[in-house]
Wavefront OBJ file of the C-alpha trace (Angstrom):
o trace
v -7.633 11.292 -11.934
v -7.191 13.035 -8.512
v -3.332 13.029 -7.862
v -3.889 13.348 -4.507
v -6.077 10.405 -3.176
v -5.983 6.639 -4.611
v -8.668 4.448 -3.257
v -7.745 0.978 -2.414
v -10.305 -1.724 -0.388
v -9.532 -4.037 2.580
v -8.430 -6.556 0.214
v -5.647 -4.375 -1.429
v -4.626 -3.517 2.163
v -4.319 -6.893 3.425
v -2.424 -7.943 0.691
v -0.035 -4.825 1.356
v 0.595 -6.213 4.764
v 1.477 -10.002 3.713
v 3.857 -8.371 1.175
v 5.087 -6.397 4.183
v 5.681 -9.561 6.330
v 6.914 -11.884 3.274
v 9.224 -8.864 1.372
v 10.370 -6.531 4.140
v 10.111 -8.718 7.329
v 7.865 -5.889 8.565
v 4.425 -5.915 10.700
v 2.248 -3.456 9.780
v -1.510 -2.507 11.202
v -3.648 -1.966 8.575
v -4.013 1.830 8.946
v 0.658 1.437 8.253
v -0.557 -0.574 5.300
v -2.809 1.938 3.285
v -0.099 3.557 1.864
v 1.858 0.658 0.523
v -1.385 -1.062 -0.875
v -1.904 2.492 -2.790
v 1.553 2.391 -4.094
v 0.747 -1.478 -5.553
v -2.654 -0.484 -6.822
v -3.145 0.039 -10.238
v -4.613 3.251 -10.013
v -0.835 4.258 -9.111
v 0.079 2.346 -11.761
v -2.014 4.235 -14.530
v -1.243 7.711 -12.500
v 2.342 6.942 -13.094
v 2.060 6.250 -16.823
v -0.206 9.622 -17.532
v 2.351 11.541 -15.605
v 5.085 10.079 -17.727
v 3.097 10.806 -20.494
v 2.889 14.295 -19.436
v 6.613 14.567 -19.317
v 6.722 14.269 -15.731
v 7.811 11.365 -14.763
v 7.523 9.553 -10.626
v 10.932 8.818 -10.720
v 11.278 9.117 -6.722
v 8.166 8.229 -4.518
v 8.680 8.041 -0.427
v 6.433 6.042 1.042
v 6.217 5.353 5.052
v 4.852 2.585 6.221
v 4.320 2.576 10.078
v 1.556 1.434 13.214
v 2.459 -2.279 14.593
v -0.600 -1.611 17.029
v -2.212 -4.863 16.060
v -2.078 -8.038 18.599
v -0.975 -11.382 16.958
v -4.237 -13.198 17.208
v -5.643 -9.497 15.441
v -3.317 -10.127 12.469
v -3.576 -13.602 12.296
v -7.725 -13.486 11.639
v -7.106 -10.653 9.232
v -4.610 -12.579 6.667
v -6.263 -15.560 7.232
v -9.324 -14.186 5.184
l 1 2 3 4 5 6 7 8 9 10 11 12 13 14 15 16 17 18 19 20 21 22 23 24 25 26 27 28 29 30 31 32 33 34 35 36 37 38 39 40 41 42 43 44 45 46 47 48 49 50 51 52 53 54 55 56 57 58 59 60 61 62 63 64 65 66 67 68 69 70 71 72 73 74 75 76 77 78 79 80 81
């Protein structure tokens, strides 16, 4: 698996940016919520068990989440899909 890039699809990314809104009280624009919806994919997931496995453990992961570019009638049409 490439360490380095972990695809994820509109719907992972639109249910990073509900998450967002219900868990951190935080509007994101879908390009802000790429990252998070990799971090709750489960190719992260199965990346971070072979790395344990491998004796190096992601013990620490950063993660920014930014971009609130996105009207309210923008947002509202994309969650309500």
């Amino acid at each position: 698996m490439d360490r380095t890039v972990l695809p994820v699809d509109d719907d992972q990314i639109k249910a990073a940016m509900r998450m967002s809104m219900d868990e951190l009280k935080q509007v994101v624009e879908p390009a802000g919520g790429v990252a998070l919806a990799g971090l709750l994919s489960p190719e992260f997931k199965a990346l971070k068990e072979q790395c344990a496995k491998e004796g190096k453990p992601l013990n620490n992961v950063g993660l920014v989440v930014c971009g609130g570019n996105v009207s309210v009638e923008a947002l509202l049409k994309l969650l309500a899909d």
